[in-house]
C-alpha positions in Angstrom: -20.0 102.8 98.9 -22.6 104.7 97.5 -24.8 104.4 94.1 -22.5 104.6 91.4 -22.4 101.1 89.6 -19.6 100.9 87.0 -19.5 99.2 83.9 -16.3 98.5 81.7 -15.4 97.4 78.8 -12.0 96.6 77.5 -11.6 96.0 74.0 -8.7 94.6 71.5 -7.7 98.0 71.4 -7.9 100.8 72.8 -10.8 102.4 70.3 -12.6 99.9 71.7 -12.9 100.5 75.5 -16.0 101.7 76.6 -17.8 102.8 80.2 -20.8 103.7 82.0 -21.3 104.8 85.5 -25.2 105.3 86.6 -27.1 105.4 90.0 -27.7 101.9 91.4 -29.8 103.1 94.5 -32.5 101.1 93.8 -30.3 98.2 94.7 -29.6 99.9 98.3 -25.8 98.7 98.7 -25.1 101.0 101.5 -28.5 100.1 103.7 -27.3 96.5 102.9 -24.0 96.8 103.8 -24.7 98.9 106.9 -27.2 95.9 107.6 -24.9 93.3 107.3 -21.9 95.3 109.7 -24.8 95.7 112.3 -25.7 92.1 112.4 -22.1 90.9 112.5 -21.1 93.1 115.3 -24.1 92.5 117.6 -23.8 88.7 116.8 -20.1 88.2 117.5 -19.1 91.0 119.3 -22.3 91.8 121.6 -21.9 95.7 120.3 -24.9 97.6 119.6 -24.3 99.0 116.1 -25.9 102.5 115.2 -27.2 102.6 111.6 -26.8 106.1 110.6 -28.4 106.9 106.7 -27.9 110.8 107.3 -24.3 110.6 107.6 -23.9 109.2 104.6 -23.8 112.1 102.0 -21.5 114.4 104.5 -19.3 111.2 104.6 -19.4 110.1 100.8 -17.4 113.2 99.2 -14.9 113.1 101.8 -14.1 109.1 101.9 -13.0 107.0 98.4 -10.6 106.2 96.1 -9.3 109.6 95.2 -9.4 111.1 99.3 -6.7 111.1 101.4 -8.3 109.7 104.8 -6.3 112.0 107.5 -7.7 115.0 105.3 -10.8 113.7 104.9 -10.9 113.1 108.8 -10.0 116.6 109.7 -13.0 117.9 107.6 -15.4 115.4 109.8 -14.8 116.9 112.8 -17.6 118.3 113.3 -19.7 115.0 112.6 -17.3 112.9 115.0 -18.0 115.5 117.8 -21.3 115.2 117.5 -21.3 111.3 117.3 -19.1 111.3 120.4 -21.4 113.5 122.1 -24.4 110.7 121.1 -22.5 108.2 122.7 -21.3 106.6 120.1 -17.9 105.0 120.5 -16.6 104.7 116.8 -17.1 105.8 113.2 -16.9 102.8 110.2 -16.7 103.9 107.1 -16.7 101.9 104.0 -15.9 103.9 100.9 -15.6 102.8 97.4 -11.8 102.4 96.7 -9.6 101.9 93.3 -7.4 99.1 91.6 -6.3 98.1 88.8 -7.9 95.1 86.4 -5.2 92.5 85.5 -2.7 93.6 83.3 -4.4 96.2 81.6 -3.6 99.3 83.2 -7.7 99.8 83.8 -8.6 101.8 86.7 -11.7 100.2 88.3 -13.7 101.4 91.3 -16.3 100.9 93.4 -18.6 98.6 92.0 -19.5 96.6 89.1 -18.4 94.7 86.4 -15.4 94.6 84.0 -15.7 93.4 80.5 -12.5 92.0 78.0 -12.6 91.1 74.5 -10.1 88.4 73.1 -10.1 86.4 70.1 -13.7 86.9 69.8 -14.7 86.1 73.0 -16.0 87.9 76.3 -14.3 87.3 79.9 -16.3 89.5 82.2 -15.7 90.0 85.9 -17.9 91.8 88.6 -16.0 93.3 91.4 -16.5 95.2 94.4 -13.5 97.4 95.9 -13.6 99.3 98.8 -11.7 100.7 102.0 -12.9 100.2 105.7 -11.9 102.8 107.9 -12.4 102.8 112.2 -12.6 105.9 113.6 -12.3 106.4 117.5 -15.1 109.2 118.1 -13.5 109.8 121.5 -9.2 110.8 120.0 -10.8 111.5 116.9 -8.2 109.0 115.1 -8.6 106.6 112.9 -8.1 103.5 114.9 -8.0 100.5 111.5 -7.9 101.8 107.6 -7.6 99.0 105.3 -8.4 98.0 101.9 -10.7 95.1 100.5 -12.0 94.0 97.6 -13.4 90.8 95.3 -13.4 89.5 92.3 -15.4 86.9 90.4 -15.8 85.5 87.1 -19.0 85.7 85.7 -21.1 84.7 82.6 -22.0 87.3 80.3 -23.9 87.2 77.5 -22.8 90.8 76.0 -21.2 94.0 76.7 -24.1 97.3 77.2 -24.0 100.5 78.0 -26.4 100.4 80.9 -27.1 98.0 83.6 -30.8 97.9 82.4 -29.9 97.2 79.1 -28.1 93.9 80.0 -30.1 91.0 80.2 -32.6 90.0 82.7 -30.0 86.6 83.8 -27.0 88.8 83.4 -28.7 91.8 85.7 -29.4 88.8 88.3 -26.1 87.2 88.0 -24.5 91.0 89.2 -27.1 91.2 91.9 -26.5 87.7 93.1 -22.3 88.6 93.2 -22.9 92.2 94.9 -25.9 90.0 97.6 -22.8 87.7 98.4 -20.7 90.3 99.1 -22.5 92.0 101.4 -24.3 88.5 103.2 -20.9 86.5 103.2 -17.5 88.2 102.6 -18.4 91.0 104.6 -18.6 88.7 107.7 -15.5 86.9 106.6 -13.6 90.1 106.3 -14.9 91.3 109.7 -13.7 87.8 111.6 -10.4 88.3 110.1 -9.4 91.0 112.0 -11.1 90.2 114.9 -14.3 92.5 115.1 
């Protein structure tokens, strides 16, 4: 997913919309998510799950919202030989992916909150969207590609330009959203289809 955390505001008007995107690595989504995959599959599925942290920057400029996933496979090669060669079986991949917010023709990705005015008030939503992609190391195909995502409403006391600048409950609040993600509807996600 990587450590861009994404902040937007929507506003009455266009004039009004704002954004931020900054580096969230002191959060560690990726070790967390990778964390929470591993435990899953050696839990329910007796697999042994390889947690590899120096794939991740080959893998993060050629998986996500704006890659198309057979290209980005044929520039892996390399890495899936060599994974095959380790023994290892199959590839998951979870990149950040895009939608759209509501009806407002906003492109989110990634991860982080979404912030609307109206009639003087603030709606605010945190969200996590992303794409999980199997790779077979041995064909060197990609086996399951499919995208996920969540959204929840959260309190908000005010729209900033910075995830440090938000408040200390409104910081936690995000934390606590993106910590359920990865402890709970990862799992879930994993279950449905059977992993």
């Amino acid at each position: 997913m990587g450590d861009n955390f994404n902040g937007v505001k929507i506003g009455t008007t266009v004039f009004n919309n704002d954004q931020f995107e900054e580096d969230f690595s002191t959060f560690g989504m990726d070790r967390k998510i990778e964390e929470s995959i591993a435990t899953y599959l050696k839990h329910h599925s007796g697999l042994n799950a390889v947690i590899r942290p120096d794939l991740r920057k080959g893998l993060r400029g050629n998986f996500g919202y704006k890659s198309n996933p057979k290209q980005s496979l044929e520039r892996l090669r390399s890495h899936i030989q060599n994974l095959k060669a380790e023994g290892i079986d199959a590839l998951i991949i979870i990149s950040p992916s895009e939608n759209i917010f509501g009806n407002t023709y906003t492109h989110v990705n990634g991860y982080g909150f979404v912030v609307q005015t109206f009639l003087m008030m603030w709606y605010a939503k945190a969200y996590f969207i992303s794409n999980f992609t199997l790779v077979d190391t041995a064909t060197q195909k990609i086996v399951f590609d499919r995208a996920w995502w969540w959204w929840k409403d959260i309190k908000f006391s005010r729209w900033q330009k910075s995830f440090l600048e938000l408040t200390l409950v409104d910081q936690e609040t995000l934390k606590n959203f993106f910590g359920n993600v990865v402890d709970s509807e990862i799992p879930k996600f994993l279950k449905k289809f059977n992993f």
